[in-house]
C-alpha positions as CSV (number, residue, x, y, z in Angstrom):
1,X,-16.0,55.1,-31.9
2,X,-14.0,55.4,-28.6
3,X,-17.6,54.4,-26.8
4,X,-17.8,51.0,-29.3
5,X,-13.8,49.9,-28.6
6,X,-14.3,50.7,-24.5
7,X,-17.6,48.0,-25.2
8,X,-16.2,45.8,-27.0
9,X,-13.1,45.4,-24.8
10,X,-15.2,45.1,-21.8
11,X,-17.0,42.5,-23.6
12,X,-14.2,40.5,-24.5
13,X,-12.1,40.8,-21.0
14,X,-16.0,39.7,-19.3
15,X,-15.9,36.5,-22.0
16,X,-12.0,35.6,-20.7
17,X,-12.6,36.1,-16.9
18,X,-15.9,34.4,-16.6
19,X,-14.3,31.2,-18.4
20,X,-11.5,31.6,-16.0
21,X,-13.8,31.3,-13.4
22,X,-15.8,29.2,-14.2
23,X,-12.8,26.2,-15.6
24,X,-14.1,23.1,-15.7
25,X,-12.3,20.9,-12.8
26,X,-11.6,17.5,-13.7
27,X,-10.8,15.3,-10.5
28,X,-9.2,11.7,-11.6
29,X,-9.1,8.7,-8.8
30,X,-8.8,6.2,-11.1
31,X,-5.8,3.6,-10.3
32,X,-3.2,2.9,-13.0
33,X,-1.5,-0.3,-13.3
34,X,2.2,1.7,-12.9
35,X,0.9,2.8,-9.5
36,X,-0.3,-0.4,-8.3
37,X,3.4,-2.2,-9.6
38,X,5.3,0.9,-7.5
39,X,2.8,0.3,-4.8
40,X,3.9,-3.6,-4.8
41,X,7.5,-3.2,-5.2
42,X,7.5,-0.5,-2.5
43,X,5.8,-2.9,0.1
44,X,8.6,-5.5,-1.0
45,X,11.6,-2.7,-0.4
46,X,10.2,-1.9,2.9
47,X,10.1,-5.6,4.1
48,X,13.5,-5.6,3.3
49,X,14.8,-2.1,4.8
50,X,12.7,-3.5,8.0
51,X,14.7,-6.9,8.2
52,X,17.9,-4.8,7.5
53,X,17.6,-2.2,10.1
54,X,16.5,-5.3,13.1
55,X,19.8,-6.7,12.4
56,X,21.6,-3.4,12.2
57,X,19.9,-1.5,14.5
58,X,17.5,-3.8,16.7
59,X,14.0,-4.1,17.5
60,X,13.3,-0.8,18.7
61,X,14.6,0.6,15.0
62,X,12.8,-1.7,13.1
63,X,9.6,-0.9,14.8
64,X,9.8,1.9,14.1
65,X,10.2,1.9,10.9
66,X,7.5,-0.5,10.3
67,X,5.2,2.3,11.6
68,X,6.1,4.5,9.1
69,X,5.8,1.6,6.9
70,X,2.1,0.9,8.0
71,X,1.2,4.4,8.1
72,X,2.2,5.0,4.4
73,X,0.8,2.1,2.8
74,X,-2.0,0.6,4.6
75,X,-5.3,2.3,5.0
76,X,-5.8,1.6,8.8
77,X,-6.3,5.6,8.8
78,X,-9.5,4.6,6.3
79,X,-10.9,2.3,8.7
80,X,-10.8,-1.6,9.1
81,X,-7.9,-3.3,6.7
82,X,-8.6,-6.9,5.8
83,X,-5.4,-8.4,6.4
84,X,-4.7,-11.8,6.2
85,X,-0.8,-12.9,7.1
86,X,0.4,-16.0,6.0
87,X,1.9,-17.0,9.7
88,X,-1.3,-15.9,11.7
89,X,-3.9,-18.5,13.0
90,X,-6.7,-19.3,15.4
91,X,-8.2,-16.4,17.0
92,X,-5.5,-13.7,15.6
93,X,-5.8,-15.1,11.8
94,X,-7.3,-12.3,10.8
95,X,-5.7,-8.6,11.3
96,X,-7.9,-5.7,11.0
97,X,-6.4,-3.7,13.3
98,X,-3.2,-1.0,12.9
99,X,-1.7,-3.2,16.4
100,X,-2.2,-6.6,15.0
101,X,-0.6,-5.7,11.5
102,X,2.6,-4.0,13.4
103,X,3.0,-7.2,16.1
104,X,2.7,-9.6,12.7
105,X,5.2,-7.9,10.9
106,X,7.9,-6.6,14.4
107,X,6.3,-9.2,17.3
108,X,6.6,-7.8,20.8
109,X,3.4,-7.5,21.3
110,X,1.8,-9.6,24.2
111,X,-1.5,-9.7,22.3
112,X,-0.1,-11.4,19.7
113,X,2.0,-13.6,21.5
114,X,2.3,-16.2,18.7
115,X,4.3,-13.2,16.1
116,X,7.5,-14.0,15.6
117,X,8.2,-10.8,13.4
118,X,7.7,-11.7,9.7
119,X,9.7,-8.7,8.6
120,X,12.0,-9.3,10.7
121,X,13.6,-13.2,9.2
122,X,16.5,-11.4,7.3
123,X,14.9,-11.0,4.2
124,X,17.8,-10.1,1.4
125,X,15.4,-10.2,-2.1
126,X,11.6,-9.6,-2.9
127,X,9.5,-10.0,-6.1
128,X,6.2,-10.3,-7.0
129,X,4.5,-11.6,-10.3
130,X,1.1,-11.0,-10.6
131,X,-1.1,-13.5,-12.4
132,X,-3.9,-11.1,-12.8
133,X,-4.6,-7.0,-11.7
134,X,-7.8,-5.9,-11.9
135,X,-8.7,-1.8,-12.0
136,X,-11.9,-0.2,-11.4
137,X,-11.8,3.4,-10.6
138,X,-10.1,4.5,-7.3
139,X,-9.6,0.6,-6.5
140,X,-7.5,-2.0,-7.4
141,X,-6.9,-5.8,-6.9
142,X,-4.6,-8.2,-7.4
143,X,-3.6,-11.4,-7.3
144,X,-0.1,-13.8,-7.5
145,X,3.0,-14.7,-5.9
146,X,5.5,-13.1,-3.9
147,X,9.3,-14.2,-3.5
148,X,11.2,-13.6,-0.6
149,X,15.2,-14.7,-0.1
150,X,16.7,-14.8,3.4
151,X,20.3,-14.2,3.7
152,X,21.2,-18.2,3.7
153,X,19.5,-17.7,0.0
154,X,16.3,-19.6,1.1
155,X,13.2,-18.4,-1.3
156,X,9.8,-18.8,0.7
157,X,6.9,-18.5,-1.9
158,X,3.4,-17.2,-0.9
159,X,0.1,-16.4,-2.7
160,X,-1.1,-13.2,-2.3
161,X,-3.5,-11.0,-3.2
162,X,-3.7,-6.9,-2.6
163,X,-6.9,-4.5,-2.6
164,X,-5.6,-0.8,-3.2
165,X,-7.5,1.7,-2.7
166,X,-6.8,6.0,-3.1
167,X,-7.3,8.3,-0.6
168,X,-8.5,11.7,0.0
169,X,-5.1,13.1,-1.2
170,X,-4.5,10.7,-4.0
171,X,-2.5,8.1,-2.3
172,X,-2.8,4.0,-3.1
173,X,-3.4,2.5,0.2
174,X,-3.1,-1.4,1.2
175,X,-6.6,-1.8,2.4
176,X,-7.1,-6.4,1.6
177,X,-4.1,-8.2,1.9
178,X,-4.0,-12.1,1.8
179,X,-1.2,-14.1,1.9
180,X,-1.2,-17.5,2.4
181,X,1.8,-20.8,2.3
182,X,0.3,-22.0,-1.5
183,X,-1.2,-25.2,-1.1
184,X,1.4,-28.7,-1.3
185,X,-0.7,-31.6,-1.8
186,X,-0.3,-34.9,0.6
């Protein structure tokens, strides 16, 4: 009997450590809608803790801070980022590299001679609303208008539209961003 029970234990503690072993791993990238609406609202707190430090603590400050900005929520460590700003033209329209995003958003860059720093126009107030979000998987689009306020309480309006994508560790990164004056008829 003492043979059985020594059997049947070994049995049961070989059924409990091969399913250990073997756990089934479930690996999620899929985008929710909660992320993408922090993901937006950070990128509009940043544009405003960028404008807020340049007049508190100067250029050199707010540059750098827009590097962390950049480096935390656009994919330029992915590869090419599609970036469209709404102040960009000719040649430069189009920014696909980490340079040309930081000079759009800081100037002081003499490749980008025409930036005149969009984060840096003393912006007090952001919000977004989004007239669509679409989510598929690990990326995520979406389209509408952002609000910003400067401290005289002048609202510019833009239409813009946001690719997200997740990382290798999980993180939503800015990797299309279009943003354009919307269009005023003649």
């Amino acid at each position: 009997m003492k043979l059985a029970l020594n059997k049947v234990t070994l049995c049961a503690a070989a059924v409990l450590f091969s399913s250990a072993a073997f756990a089934e791993k479930v690996v999620n990238n899929s985008i929710t809608l909660a992320e993408v609406k922090a993901a937006q609202q950070a990128w509009g707190e940043a544009l405003i803790n960028i404008s807020n430090t340049h007049e508190q603590k100067g250029a050199a400050a707010a540059k750098a801070l827009a590097k962390q900005v950049l480096d935390a929520a656009y994919g330029y460590n992915m590869g090419a980022v599609l970036f469209k700003p709404t102040l960009a033209n000719g040649e430069q329209t189009f920014r696909t590299t980490y340079d040309g995003a930081l000079s759009y958003f800081v100037a002081g860059d003499k490749n980008f001679a025409q930036d005149g720093g969009f984060a840096l126009k003393g912006w007090k107030k952001y919000e977004y609303e989004n007239a669509g979000v679409y989510l598929n998987g690990d990326l995520a689009l979406t389209m509408g208008h952002v609000h910003v306020t400067d401290k005289a309480g002048n609202t510019t309006t833009v239409d813009k539209t946001w690719g997200f994508k997740k990382d290798a560790e999980g993180k939503l990164r800015i990797v299309l961003h279009h943003s354009s004056l919307p269009y005023a008829a003649n």
